[in-house]
C-alpha positions in Angstrom: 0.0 0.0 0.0 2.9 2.4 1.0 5.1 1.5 -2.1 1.4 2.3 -4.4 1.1 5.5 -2.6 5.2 6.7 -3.0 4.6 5.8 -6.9 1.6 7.3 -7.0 3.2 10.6 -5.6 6.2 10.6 -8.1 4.2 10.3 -11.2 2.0 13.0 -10.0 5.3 15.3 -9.5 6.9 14.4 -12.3 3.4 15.1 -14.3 3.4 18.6 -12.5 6.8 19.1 -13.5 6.1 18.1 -17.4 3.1 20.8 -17.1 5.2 23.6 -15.8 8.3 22.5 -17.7 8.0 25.5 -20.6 7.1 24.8 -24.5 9.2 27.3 -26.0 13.2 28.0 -25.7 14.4 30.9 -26.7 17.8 31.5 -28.2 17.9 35.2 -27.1 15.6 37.5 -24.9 17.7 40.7 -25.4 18.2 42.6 -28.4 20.8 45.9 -28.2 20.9 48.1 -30.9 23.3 49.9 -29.8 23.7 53.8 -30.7 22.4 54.5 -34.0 20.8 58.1 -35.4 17.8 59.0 -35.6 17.8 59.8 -39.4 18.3 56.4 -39.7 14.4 55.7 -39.0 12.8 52.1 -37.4 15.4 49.9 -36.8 14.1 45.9 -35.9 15.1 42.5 -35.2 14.1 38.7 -34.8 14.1 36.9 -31.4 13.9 33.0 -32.5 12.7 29.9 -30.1 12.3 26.4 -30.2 8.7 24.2 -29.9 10.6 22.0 -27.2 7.7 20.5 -26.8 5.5 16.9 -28.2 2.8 19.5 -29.4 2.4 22.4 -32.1 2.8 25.7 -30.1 1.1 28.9 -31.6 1.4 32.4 -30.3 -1.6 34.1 -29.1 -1.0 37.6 -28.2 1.9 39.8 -28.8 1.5 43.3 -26.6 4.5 46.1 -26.3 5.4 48.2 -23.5 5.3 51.5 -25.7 3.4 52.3 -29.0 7.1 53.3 -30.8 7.8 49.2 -30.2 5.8 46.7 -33.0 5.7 42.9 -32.6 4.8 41.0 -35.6 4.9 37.1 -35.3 3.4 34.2 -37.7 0.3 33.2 -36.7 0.9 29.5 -37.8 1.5 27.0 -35.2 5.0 25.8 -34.8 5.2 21.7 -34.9 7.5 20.4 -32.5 11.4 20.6 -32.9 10.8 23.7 -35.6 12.1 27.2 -34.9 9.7 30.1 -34.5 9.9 33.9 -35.2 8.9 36.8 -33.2 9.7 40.3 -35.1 10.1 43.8 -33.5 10.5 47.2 -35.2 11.5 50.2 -32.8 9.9 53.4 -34.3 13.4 56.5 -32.8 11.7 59.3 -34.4 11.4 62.0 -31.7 12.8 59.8 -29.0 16.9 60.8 -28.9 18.5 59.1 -26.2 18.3 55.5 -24.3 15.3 53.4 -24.2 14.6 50.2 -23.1 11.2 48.3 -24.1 9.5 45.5 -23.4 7.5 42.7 -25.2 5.7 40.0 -23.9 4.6 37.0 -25.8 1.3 34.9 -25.0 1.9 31.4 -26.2 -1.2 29.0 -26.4 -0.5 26.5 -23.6 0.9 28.8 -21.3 -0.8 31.4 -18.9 2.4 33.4 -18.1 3.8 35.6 -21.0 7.2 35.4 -21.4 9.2 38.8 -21.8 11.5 39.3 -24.7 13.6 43.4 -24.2 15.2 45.8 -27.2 17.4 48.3 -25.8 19.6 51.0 -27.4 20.7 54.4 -27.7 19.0 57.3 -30.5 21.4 59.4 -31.3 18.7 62.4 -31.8 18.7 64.5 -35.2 19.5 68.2 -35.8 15.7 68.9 -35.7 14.2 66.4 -32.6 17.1 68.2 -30.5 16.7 71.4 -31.3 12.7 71.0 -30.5 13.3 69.5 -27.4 16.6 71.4 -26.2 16.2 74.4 -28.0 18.8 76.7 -26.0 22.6 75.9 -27.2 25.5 76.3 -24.4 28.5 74.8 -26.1 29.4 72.7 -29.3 27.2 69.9 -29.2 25.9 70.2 -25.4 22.2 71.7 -25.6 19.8 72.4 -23.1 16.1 72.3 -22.5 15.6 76.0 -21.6 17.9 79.2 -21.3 16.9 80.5 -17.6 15.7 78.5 -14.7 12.8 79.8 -13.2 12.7 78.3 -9.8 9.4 79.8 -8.6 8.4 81.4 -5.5 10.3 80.1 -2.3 9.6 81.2 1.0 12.0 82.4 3.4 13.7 79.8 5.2 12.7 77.0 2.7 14.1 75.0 -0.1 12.9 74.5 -3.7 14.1 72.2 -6.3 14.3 73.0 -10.2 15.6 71.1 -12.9 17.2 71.4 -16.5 17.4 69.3 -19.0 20.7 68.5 -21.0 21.5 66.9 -24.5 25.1 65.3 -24.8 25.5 66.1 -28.6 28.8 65.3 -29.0 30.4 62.1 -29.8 32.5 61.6 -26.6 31.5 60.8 -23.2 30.9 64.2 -20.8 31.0 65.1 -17.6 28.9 68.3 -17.1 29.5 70.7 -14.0 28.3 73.6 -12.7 30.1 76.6 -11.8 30.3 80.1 -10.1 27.4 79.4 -8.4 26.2 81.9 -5.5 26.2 80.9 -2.2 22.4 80.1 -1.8 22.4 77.7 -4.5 23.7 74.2 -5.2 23.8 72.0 -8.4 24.3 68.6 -9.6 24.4 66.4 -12.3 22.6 63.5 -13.0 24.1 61.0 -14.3 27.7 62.2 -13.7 29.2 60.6 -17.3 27.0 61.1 -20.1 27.2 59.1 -23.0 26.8 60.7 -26.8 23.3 61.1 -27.9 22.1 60.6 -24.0 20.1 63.3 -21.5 20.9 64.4 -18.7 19.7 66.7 -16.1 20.6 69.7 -13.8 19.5 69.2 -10.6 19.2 73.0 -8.6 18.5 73.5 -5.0 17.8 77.1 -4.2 18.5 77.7 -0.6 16.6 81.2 0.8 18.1 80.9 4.4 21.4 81.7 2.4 19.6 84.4 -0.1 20.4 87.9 0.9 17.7 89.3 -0.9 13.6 89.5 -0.9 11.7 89.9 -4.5 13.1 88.6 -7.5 16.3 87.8 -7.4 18.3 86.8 -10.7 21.4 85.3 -10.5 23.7 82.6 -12.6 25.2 79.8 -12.9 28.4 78.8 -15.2 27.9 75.3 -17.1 30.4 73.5 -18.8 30.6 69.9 -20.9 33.3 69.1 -18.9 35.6 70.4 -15.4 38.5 71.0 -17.8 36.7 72.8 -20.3 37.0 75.7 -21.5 34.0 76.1 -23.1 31.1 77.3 -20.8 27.9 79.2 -20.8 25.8 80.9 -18.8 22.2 80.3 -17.3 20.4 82.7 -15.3 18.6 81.5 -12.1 15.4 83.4 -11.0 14.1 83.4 -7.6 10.9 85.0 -6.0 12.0 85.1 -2.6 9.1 86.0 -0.3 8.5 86.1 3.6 6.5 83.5 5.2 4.1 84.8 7.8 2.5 81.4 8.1 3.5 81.0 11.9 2.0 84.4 12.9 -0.9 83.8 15.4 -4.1 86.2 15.5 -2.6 88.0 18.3 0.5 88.6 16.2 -1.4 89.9 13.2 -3.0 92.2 15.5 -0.1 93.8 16.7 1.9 93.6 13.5 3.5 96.3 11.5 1.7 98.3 8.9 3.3 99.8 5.8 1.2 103.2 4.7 2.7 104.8 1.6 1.6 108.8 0.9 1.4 107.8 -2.8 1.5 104.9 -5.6 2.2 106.6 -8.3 5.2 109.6 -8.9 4.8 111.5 -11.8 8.1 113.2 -13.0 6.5 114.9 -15.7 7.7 116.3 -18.7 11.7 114.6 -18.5 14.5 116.8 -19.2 18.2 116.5 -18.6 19.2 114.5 -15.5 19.6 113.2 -12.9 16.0 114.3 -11.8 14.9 113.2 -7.8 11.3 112.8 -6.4 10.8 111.7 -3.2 7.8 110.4 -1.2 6.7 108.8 2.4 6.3 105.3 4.1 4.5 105.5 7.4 3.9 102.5 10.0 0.8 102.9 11.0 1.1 99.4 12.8 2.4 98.6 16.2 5.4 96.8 15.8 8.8 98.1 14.1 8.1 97.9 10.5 11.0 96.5 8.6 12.0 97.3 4.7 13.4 94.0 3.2 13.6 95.4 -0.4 13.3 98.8 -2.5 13.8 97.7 -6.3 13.5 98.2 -10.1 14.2 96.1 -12.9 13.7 99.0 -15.2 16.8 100.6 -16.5 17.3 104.2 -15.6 15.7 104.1 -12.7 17.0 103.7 -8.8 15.2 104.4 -5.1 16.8 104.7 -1.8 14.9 104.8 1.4 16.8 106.8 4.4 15.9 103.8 7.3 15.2 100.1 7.0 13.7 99.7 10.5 10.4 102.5 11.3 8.8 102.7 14.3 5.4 103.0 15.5 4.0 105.7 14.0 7.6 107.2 12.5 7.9 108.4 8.7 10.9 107.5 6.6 11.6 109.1 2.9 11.9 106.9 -0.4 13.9 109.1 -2.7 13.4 107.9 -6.4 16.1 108.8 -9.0 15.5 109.2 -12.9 18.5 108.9 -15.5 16.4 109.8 -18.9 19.4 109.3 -20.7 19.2 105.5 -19.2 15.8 104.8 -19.8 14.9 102.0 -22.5 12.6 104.6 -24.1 11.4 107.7 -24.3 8.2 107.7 -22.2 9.2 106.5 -18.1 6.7 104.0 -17.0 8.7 101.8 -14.6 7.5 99.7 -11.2 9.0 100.2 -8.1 8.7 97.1 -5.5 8.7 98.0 -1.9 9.3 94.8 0.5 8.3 95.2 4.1 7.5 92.8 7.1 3.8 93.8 6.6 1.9 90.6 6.6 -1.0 92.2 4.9 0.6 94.0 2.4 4.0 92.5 2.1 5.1 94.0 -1.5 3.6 97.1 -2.8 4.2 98.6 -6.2 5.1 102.4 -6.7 4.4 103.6 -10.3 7.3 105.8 -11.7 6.2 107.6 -15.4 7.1 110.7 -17.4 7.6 111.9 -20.6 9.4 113.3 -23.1 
């Protein structure tokens, strides 16, 4: 009875073990293409297998990972001992740099698909890289956008912005980032870039180590390599802000208050310069109202204030200066920003105009 049951047991494995044993062999899962242009258009290739077993063996279903990746395969079944054919195409056309794909193959007896991969490296053309990294910094090494525009950060936080690169060339790179201010660090991800692969710039912008409130434009020196001599440059623009966010009632109650006498100074008809107006900033709160930031971005154009810290109820003077010959045109309409500790009215604009 024992020795029934042992055989019993062992044909039952050895069954099990037929039924999992799988029908098809492949001769190759993996298919690298290597770096080839873009120009060059679909590029394909056969994976081949063996009906290993006593049945014919058909494929059912043939599905890719990504709509630039085509299976075609022969319906037919396979008898057993013959060779079968599975052909992919890979489709670079707007797709420069390394891919990997996937393909997965539903035979008939089987309920797991097997997984055949095509991997390579687009070597972008002229046009597909100059869409996707239309700002050039050196021969061959482009990038994905001219200035960095990190965002708004408060005061005290971090943000994280990112640009894209294009390795061009046909050597292996190492980009770097240079003269960078203090409040800002960058990476680069990967370190060595292969021709025809991306890459990107990772920034973190800092604002405990900013100096400044507003916008604040800076730059950063890139090159392809630490030993190059070939570099450009990338502006980085912050909006640095203060973050009132911890303030309770009671401190909004009893915060500062910035009052100006005007928002708007009218310099009238311009004539030879330098020409001065001045006006007032008031607190009208009850704390000491702090200025963070008097500024212009418009050429020709400066203010001054005569104290950064006001009292309760004290008056300082913002004293606006206007170089005509400086201006960008001939009529003056420029924005002053004033940056206080005001949690209500943190940045106010002063209009500056005049004309000819």
């Amino acid at each position: 009875m024992l020795r029934n049951l042992i055989t019993l047991c062992t044909l039952l494995l050895s069954a099990a073990s037929a039924l999992a044993a799988p029908s098809a062999k492949w001769l190759g899962t993996t298919h690298n293409f290597g770096a080839f242009d873009e120009d060059l258009g679909p590029v394909s290739c056969d994976f081949l297998y063996v009906n290993t077993s006593s049945e014919p063996l058909s494929i059912v279903a043939a599905r890719s990972s990504c709509g630039c990746t085509s299976p075609v395969y022969d319906r037919t079944p396979v008898a057993p001992g013959d060779t079968g054919r599975v052909h992919v195409s890979y489709d670079p056309a707007g797709r420069p740099g390394s891919f990997t794909k996937t393909v997965s193959i539903q035979f008939s007896d089987s309920p797991r698909p097997d997984k055949l991969y095509i991997k390579g490296i687009v070597v972008g053309s002229a046009a597909t890289v100059a869409q996707r990294y239309p700002a050039g910094c050196t021969d061959g090494l482009r990038l994905s956008k001219g200035v960095v525009m990190a965002g708004e950060v408060l005061k005290g936080q971090m943000r994280t912005a990112f640009l894209d690169g294009y390795n061009g060339t046909t050597d292996t790179i190492r980009p770097v980032v240079s003269d960078v201010p203090a409040y800002i660090e960058a990476t680069a991800e990967p370190a060595a870039v292969p021709p025809g692969q991306q890459f990107s710039f990772i920034i973190y912008v800092r604002t405990s180590k900013c100096p400044l409130y507003g916008v604040v434009t800076d730059s950063v020196t890139i090159r392809p390599d630490p030993s190059s001599a070939n570099a450009c440059t990338v502006p980085v623009v912050t909006l640095v802000n203060e973050d009132f966010s911890s303030l309770s009632a009671k401190d909004l109650a009893k915060a500062p208050q910035a009052a100006l006498d005007t928002r708007s100074i009218d310099f009238d008809r311009l004539s030879a310069g330098p020409l001065v107006r001045t006006c007032t900033l008031t607190n009208t709160g009850k704390k000491d109202l702090k200025v963070r930031r008097i500024y212009t971005q418009d050429p020709g154009v400066s203010a001054t204030i005569d104290s950064d810290n006001i009292r309760h109820g004290r008056t300082a003077t913002i004293t606006v200066t206007v170089d005509p010959e400086a201006l960008a045109g001939d009529i003056l309409n420029a924005r002053l920003s004033l940056i206080t500790n005001d949690p209500a009215n943190p940045i106010q604009t002063i209009r500056v105009v005049g004309m000819p």
